[in-house]
N, C-alpha and C positions, 0 to 999 in steps of 0.2 A: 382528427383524434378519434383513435377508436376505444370506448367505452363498455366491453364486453358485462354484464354480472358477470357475480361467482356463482358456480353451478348450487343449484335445488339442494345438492345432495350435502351443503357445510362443510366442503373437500374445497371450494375452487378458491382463487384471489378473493384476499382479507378474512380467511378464516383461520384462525389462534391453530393452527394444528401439528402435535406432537412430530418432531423430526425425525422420520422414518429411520436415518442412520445412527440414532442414537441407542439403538436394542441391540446392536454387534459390539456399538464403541463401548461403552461404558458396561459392558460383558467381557472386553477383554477380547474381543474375535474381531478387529480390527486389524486389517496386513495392511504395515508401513515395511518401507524400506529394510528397518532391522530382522522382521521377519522373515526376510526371503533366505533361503537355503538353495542352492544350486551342487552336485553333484561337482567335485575337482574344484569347486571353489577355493581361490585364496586371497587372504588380505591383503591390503596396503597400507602402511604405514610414511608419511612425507617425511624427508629429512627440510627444516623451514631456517630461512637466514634469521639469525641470532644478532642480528644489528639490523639500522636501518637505512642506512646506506651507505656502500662502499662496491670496491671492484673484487668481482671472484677472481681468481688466482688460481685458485685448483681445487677439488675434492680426490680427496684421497679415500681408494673403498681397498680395506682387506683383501688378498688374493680369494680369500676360501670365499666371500662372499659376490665374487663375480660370480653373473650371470642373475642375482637375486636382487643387485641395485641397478638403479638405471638414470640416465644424468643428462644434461639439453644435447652432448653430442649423439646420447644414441635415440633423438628425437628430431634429428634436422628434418624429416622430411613433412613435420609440421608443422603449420602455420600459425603465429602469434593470434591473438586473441584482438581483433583492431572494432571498437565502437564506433564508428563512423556518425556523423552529421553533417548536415548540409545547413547549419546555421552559419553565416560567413563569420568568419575568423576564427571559426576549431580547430583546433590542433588535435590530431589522431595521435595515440600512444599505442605504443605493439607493444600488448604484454605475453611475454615468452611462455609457454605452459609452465616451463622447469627456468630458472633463470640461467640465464647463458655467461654474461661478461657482469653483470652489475647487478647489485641487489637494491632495490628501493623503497620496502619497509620491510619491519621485522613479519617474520612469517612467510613469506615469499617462498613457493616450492622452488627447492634446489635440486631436490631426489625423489625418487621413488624406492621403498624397499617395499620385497612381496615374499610373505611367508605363509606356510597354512595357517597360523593366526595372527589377529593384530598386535598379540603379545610379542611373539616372535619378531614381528616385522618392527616392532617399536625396538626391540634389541639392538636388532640390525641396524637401525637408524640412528642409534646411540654412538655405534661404532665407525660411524663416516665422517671423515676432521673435513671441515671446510677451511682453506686461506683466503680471508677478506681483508684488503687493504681497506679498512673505512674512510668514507669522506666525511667531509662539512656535512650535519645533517638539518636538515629543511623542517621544523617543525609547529611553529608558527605560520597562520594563513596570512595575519597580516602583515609579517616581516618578509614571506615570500614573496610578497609584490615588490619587493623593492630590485631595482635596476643590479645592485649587488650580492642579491640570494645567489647561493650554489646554485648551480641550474639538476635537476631531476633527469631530465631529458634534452642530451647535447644535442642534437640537432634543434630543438626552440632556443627562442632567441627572448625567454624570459619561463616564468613558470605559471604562466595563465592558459588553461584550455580554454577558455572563453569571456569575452568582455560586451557586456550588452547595455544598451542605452534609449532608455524614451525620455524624453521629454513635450510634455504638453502644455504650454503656455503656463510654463513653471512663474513665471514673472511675474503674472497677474496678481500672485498671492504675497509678495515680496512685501507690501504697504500693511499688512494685516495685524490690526493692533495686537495679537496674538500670536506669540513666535516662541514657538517652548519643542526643547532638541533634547536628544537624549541618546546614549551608546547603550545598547541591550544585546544582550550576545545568550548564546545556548550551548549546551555541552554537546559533545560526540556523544555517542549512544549506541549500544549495541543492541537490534532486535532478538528477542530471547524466546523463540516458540518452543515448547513443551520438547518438540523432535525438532534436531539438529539437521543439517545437511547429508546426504547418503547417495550413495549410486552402488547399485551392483549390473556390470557389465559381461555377457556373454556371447560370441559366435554363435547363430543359428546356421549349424551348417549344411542343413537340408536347404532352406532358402537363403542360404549368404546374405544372411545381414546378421548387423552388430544391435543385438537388444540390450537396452536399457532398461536398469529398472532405476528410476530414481525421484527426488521427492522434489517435486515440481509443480508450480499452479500454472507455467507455460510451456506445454510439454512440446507442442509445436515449434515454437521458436529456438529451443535447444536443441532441436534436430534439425535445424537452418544452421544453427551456431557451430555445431559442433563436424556437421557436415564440410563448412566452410575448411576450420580447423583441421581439421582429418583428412580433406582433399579427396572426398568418396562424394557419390550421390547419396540424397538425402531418401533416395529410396531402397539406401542397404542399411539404414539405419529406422529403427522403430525402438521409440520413447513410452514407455508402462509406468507411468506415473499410480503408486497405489495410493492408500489412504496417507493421507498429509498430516502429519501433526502441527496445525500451525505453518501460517507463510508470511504472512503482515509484508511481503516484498521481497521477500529475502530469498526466497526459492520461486523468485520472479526472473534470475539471471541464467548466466551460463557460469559454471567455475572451472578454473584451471583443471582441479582433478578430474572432473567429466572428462574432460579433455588426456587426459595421462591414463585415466580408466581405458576408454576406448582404445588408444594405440596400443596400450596393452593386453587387452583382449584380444586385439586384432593379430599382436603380435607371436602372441602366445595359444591361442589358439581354446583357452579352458577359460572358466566366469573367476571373475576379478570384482571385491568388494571393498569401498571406502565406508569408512561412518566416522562423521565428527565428532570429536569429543569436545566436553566445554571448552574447552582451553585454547582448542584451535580455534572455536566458533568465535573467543572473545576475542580474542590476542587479533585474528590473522582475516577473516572470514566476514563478520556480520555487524560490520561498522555503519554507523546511519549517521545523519543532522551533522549539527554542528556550525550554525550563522552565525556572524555578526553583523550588526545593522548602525549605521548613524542615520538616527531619522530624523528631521525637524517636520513638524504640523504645524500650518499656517490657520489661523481661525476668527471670526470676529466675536468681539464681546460677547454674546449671546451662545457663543457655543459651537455656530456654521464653522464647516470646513471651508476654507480659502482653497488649501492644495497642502500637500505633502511633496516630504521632497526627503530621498534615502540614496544611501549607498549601503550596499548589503555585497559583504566576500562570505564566499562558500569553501568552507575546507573539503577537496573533493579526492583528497589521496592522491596516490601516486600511479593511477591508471583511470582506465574509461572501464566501467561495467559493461559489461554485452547483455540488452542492446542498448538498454538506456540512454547510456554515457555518461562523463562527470560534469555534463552542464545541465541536468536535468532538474535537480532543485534551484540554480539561481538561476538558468534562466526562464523558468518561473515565478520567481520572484516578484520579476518587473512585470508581469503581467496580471497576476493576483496579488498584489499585494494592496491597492483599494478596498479589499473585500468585500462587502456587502452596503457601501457607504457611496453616495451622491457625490462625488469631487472633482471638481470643474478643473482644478490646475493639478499636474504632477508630474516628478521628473525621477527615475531612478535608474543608479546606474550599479552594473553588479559584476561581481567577478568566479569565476568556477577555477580555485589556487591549487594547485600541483604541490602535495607534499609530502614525506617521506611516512605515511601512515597506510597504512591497507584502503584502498579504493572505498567510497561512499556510497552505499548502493539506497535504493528507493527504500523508504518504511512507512506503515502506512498515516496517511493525512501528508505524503509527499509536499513537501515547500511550506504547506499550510498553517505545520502545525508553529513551525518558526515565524511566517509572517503575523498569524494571528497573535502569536506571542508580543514580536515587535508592535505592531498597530494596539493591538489593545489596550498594552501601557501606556503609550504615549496619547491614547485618545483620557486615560485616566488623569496623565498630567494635563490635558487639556481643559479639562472640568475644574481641575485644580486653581489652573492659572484664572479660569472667569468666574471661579467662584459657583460652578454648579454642581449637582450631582450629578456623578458620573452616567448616569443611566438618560439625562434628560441629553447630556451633549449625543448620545447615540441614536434617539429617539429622534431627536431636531435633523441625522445627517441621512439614515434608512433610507433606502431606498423603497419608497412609498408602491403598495398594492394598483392604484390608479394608473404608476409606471409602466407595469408589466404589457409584452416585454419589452426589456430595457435592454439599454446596449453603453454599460459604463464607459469609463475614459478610459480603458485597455482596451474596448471594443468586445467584450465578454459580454456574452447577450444571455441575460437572464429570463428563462422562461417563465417563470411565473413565480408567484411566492406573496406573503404577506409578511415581512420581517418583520415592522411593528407589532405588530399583534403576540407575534414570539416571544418578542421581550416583552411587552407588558404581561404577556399570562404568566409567563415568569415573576415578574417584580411582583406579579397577586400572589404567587404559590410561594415564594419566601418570603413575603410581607415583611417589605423594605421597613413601615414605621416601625413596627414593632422589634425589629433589628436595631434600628437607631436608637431605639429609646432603652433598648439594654445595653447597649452602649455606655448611652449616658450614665446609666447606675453601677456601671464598674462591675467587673466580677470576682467576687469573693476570698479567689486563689491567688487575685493578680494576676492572670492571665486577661490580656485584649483579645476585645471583640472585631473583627474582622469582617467586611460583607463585600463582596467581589463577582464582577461581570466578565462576558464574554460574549459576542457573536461573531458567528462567520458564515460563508459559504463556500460547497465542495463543487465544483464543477466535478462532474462523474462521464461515464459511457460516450466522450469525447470520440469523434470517429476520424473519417480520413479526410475532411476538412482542415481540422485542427493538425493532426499530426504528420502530412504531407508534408508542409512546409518544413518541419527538424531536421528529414534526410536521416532521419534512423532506419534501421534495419527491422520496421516493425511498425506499419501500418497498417492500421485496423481497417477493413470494407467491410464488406456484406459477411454476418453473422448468420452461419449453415447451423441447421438442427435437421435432424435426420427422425422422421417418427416411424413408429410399423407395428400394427396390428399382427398379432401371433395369432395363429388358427384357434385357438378359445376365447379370443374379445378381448385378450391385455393388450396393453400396450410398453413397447421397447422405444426408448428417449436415446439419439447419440449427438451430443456434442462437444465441442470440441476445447470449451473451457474445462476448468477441471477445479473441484470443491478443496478449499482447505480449510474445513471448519463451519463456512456459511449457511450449509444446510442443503443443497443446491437439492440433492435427490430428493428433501420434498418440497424445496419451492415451484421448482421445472415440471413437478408432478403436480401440484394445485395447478398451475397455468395452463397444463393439459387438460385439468378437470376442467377447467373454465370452460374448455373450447371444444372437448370433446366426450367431456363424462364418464371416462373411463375412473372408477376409483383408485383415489393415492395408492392403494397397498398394494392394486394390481397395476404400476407404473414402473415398469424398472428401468432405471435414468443410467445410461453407460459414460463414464467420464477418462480421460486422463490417459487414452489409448491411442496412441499417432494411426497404428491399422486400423481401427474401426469407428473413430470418430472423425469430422468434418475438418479441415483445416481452420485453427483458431488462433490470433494473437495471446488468448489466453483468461486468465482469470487477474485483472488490474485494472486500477482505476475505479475502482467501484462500477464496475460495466456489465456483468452479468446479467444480473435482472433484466435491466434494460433490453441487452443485446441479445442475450442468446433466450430469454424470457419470451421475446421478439419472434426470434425464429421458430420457438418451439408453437406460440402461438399461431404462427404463419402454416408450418408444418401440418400442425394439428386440426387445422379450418379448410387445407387442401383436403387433407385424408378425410375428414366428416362428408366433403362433396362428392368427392368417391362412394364412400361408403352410402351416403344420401343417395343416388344413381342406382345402386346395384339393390341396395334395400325398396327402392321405387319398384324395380321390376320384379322383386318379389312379391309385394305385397299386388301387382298385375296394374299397376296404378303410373299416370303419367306425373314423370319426374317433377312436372310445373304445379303437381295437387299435393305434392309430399313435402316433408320439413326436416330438418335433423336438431334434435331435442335434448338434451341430458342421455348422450347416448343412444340414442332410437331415433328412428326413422320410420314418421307416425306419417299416415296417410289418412283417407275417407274411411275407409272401412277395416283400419287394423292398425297394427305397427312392428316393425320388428325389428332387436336390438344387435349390438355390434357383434355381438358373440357369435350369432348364429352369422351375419351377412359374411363375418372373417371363415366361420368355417366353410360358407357355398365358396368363397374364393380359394379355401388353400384345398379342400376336400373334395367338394364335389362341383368342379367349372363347368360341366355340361350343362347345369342351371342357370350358367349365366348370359346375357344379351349378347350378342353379337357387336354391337358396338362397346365392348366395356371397355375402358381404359387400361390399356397394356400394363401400365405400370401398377398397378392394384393396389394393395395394399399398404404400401409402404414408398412414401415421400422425403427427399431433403429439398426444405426451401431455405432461401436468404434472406435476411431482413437488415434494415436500416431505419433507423427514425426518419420522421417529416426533415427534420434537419439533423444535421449528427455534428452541431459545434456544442452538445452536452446538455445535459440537465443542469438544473443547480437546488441540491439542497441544503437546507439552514437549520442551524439549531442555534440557540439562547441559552447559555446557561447561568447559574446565579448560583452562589455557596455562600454560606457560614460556618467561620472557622475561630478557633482558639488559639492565640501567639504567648507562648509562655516567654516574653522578652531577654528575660535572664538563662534558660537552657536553650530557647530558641527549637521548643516546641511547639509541634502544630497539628493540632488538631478538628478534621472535619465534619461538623455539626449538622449540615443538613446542605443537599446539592438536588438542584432541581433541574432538568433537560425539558425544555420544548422544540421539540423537532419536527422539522416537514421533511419528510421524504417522498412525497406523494403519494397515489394510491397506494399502500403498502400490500405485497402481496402474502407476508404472513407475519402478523405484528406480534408474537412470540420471537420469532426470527429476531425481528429489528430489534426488540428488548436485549435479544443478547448479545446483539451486535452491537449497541451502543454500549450495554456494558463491560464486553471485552475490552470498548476500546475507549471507556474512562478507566477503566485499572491501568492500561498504560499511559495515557493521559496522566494520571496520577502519579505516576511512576517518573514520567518527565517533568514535572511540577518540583516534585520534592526529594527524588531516589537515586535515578539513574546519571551515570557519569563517568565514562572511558576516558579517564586521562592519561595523559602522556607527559616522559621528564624530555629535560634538552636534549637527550641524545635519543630521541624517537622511542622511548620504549614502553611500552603500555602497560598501566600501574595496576590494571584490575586482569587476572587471567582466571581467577576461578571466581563462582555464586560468592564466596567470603568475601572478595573484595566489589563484585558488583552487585548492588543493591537491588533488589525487585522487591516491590510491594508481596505482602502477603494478602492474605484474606482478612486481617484485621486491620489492613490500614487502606481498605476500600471501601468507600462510603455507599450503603441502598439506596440510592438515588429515588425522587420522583421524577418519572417520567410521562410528558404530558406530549401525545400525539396531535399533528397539525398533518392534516392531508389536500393538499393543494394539488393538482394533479397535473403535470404535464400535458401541454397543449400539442405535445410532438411525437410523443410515445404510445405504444401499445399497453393499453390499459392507463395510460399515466404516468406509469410508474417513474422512478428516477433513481439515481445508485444513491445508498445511503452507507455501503460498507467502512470507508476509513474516518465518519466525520468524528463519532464519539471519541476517538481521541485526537482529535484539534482545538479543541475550546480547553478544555484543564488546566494546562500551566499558564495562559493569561488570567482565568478565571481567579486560577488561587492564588498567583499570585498577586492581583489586584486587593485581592482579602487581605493577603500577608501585609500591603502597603498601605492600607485602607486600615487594620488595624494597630500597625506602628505609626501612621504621619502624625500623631500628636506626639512623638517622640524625634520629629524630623532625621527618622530613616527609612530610606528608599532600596527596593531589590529589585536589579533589570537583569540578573543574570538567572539562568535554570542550569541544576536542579535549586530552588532556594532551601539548601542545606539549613541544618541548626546552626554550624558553624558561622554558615554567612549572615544567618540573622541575627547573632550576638556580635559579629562584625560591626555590622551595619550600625547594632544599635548601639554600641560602645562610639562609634568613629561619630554618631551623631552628636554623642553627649560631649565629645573635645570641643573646648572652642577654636573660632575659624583660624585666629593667633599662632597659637599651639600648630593647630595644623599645618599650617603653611612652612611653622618653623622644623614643625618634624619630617617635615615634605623637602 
């Protein structure tokens, strides 16, 4: 483990310091996607299927409007869109860029129109009659399994992309005087960043390639993707990913339009520009989640886990994302779904269901935020059933500090951590008695009190150990960072992730300070550029830090040895009497800093030794962790909340986070990385909800009908840091980007159920709407008579 400090200067790892990119952004001089202007530009507007499944038949385009529409025949020479895996028994689905014979959710590009603006081209697209024979549509996951669903895709011989199975000595737990099962399920959800989806697409025809500019946290992989698609080499194509508004996953993929962009361009010869609008984002575009789980938890009197034992189906739409694919959340599932808990026996089996809805793609706290949803109710009904508080049944099950590391019953090998400790500094910081005991005194308006847990763990910066095995198109290795001293002593950073929002340009910059002392403000971090930065799977997973954190530190420690050597023979001094310092390169009798050794290198070389290292100035190294099957970090969280039983309000009174992310390397950063991602947390707890009628159509297409929290109904958390440090990584560190939103909707909804069970009503479904909790609490107060007979 290497253990670097932060540099002298209050610039390097673990110093609070303001994010460099936020003096352009929040000035308004941030270029995203919508900014770009190209000269002969023009828009695209998609003509999308208006059903969700059935056979095309024909499009009919106006005579006047040939040549400005364009339709899958005059696209044969491209290639479907195929997500591959090599987990046994996937089934690969070809999704057409434009659909060709059959449409399979609503939205689905049919057309292309292209006009000088997106007004025009939305005309045009008004004006093209599609003929769809509809079929039987597929809109339930769990009636999809059945032997008699419509099939989505006639060559499978059912509608499962994937069916996965562990079982560990499930039997052992079978005798366990505690046996409590429960069906908890979660809604579809649409990721919602600030900036929607974009590309604008141009011919360089000085160097024959097709530029991209589009809004991307994996700009690499889209130019594998799209390459594939296109049937070109991927070195006629370069990906300019600018400022990101927002990615949470979502501009982790490849999309059909990229794909209809570039033939376009290609074919056309002048720059070509898409930008989503909501409606496409909601409806067609930016669909996430959506599990069902039956779990039972086995446990003895006291509260010990026995074993768990789940079946968990995944609604995964009607295609494979590129590159992920649509078994990327359940078949996760079966392997974190234990979380952070000691349990000897467990069996679960899961399904990734094919159904007439726009493709599933990663959001962030991927699988997580659903398992920990599913385990943490059921670990609440577990307290229940033996009669303890909830917090002691998770305390008794933790995976204990003394373990570390540990290697659970999925074989997830947890680096280090002290989970206990998180959740008791929590149960200090919302002082559980004094919760209870207002409880007991009732509050004033008739509203119940409510108090509600939550832990989990994120397995992060996962390398090519772990994701060898999937057979996807996007295996992580050795993480390149590229450094280089410019002839006045700054320093130029290029890698090959790419920032959406996480600060990257000054955290990559403290890590260089760490290791080289060049100051943050003279650091300039180059990101999201396929020509000038390093080959990258990208910015996911919570991997950054970790990974290209890594290499910048790797990069940065070669170039100081450099620089260490050339500065030796200036000061007339044997390299073995010198040191490299904060910057400087101090000897016996002097010292001289990087400024001056960059300018004998670019300015004046006849001062330099004869043996100097050819390469001077400027390094790319690779880096890897000690082990790269992941970090793992934890957070605890604890709320109190107010349930108005009769409007089935709720409101939250105080939320406390303890979190270990390891050595942090700027805990402003992580502040607002956890609270980005409890506002969405929250948002899946109580708000958010893409639903769908029987015949496939999606009920929310604008902000009116889909709900996001605002800034008033997001609670100031306390935030209490735990720094446990990685025994595998450089400085520590560990990803901590998608956990703050995994804990929330078990969290709160624990509360919600913790403050109705003395009304014996229970919520295992998210969002827990008002509606459902005057459901719940009306269906409680029927007796079981009544019900049976209205049932």
């Amino acid at each position: 483990m290497s253990m670097e400090p932060a540099s002298g200067t209050e610039q390097g790892v673990g110093a609070r310091l303001p994010r460099k990119e936020d003096d352009r952004l929040m000035r308004g001089r941030g270029q995203y996607v919508g900014d770009i202007r190209l000269p002969g530009m023009q828009d695209v507007a998609f003509v999308r299927s208006p059903v969700a499944h059935g056979r095309l038949r024909g499009i009919s385009v106006p005579d006047a409007l040939q040549g400005r529409v364009f339709t899958a025949k005059d696209l044969e020479s491209v290639r479907p869109i195929r997500a591959v895996s090599g987990l046994p028994g996937f089934k690969v689905s070809a999704q057409p860029p434009l659909a060709r014979d059959k449409v399979r959710h609503v939205g689905e590009l049919v057309a292309i129109c292209l006009a000088p603006s997106r007004a025009e081209a939305e005309d045009i697209a008004q004006q093209v009659v599609l003929d769809i024979e509809e079929l039987p549509v597929v809109h339930d996951m769990i009636a999809a399994r059945s032997p008699d669903a419509a099939r989505l895709h006639e060559d499978w011989d059912d509608n499962i992309f994937l069916e996965t199975r562990v079982d560990i000595a499930i039997e052992q737990a079978f005798d366990a005087p505690i046996q409590v099962s429960r069906t908890i399920s979660t809604a579809r959800q649409c990721m919602a960043p600030l900036e929607g989806r974009g590309a604008v697409a141009h011919l360089d025809h000085r160097l024959d390639q097709l530029t991209f500019h589009t809004a991307s946290q994996m700009p690499h992989i889209v130019r594998s993707g799209l390459a594939e698609c296109l049937g070109i080499e991927e070195g006629r194509i370069r990906i300019v990913s600018p400022d990101v508004g927002g990615g949470f996953g979502y501009k982790g993929i490849l999309l059909a339009e990229e794909i209809c962009l570039g033939w376009l361009a290609l074919r056309n010869g002048h720059p070509v520009r898409w930008l989503e609008d909501r409606r496409e984002h909601l409806t067609a575009n930016a669909n996430c989640r959506e599990h069902h789980y039956e779990i039972t938890v086995y446990a003895d009197r006291d509260g010990r886990l026995r074993g768990i034992d789940c079946e968990a189906t995944v609604d995964s739409g009607a295609y494979s994302a590129y590159p992920f694919s649509a078994c990327l959340e359940a078949a996760q599932v079966a392997s974190i779904l234990p979380g952070p808990y000691d349990v000897p026996a467990y069996r679960c089996r899961t399904w990734s269901v094919a159904t007439n809805k726009c493709p599933i793609l990663p959001y962030r706290g991927v699988a997580r935020t659903g398992v920990c949803f599913a385990l943490e109710l059921a670990l609440d009904a577990v307290a229940q059933a033996c009669g303890l508080p909830p917090e002691i049944v998770r305390l008794r099950n933790l995976v204990r500090p003394e373990q570390m590391p540990f290697d659970n019953v999925t074989n997830k090998h947890f680096d280090s951590g002290d989970y206990p400790q998180a959740l008791n500094r929590a149960l200090a910081a919302i002082d559980v008695e004094r919760v209870r005991e207002r409880q007991a005194e009732g509050e004033p308006d008739g509203r119940r009190i409510g108090l509600g847990f939550s832990i989990y763990c994120e397995q992060a910066a996962h390398g090519t150990s772990v994701y060898a095995g999937w057979g996807i198109p996007m295996v992580p290795g050795h993480e390149q960072a590229c450094a280089r001293l410019t002839p006045d002593g700054g320093l130029e950073l290029r890698i090959g992730a790419h920032s959406h929002g996480q600060g990257l340009e000054t955290t990559l910059a403290q890590i260089a300070n760490a290791t080289l002392g060049v100051p943050v403000a003279r650091t300039r971090v180059v990101l999201g550029d396929t020509a000038m930065t390093p080959y990258s799977t990208g910015s996911w997973g919570s991997r950054v830090m970790v990974m290209a954190g890594g290499a910048v530190a790797t990069a940065c420690g070669q170039l100081a040895e450099r620089a260490r050597r050339i500065g030796a023979h200036l000061l007339q001094a044997n390299p073995n009497d010198v040191r490299f310092e904060d910057g400087r390169v101090i000897g016996p009798s002097g010292d001289v800093g990087l400024a001056e050794i960059a300018h004998v290198w670019y300015r004046r070389p006849q001062d330099l030794p004869d043996d100097i290292d050819p390469g001077g100035l400027e390094v790319t190294a690779g880096y890897k962790p000690e082990r790269d099957s992941g970090t793992f970090s934890y957070a605890a969280h604890a709320v109190v909340l107010a349930v108005d039983p009769e409007l089935g309000d709720v409101e939250i009174l105080d939320y406390v986070i303890v979190e270990d992310g390891g050595t942090l390397v700027n805990p402003m950063v992580v502040d607002g990385q956890i609270l980005g991602g409890l506002a969405q947390g929250v948002g899946t707890a109580l708000y958010e909800e893409m639903l769908f009628d029987p015949s496939g159509q999606p009920l929310a297409s604008t902000l009116a009908d889909y709900l996001l929290p605002g800034a008033t109904e997001i609670p100031l958390p306390r935030i209490d840091h735990m720094e446990t440090p990685s025994p595998y990584t450089r400085f520590g560190v560990k990803g901590i980007g998608e956990g703050g939103a995994i804990a929330p909707p078990a969290a709160i909804t624990n509360a919600i159920n913790d403050a109705l069970r003395p009304l014996g009503a229970e919520l295992l479904h998210s969002p827990v709407t008002p509606r459902r909790i005057v459901e719940a609490v009306l269906a409680a107060k029927v007796p079981p008579a009544l019900s049976e007979q209205a049932a």
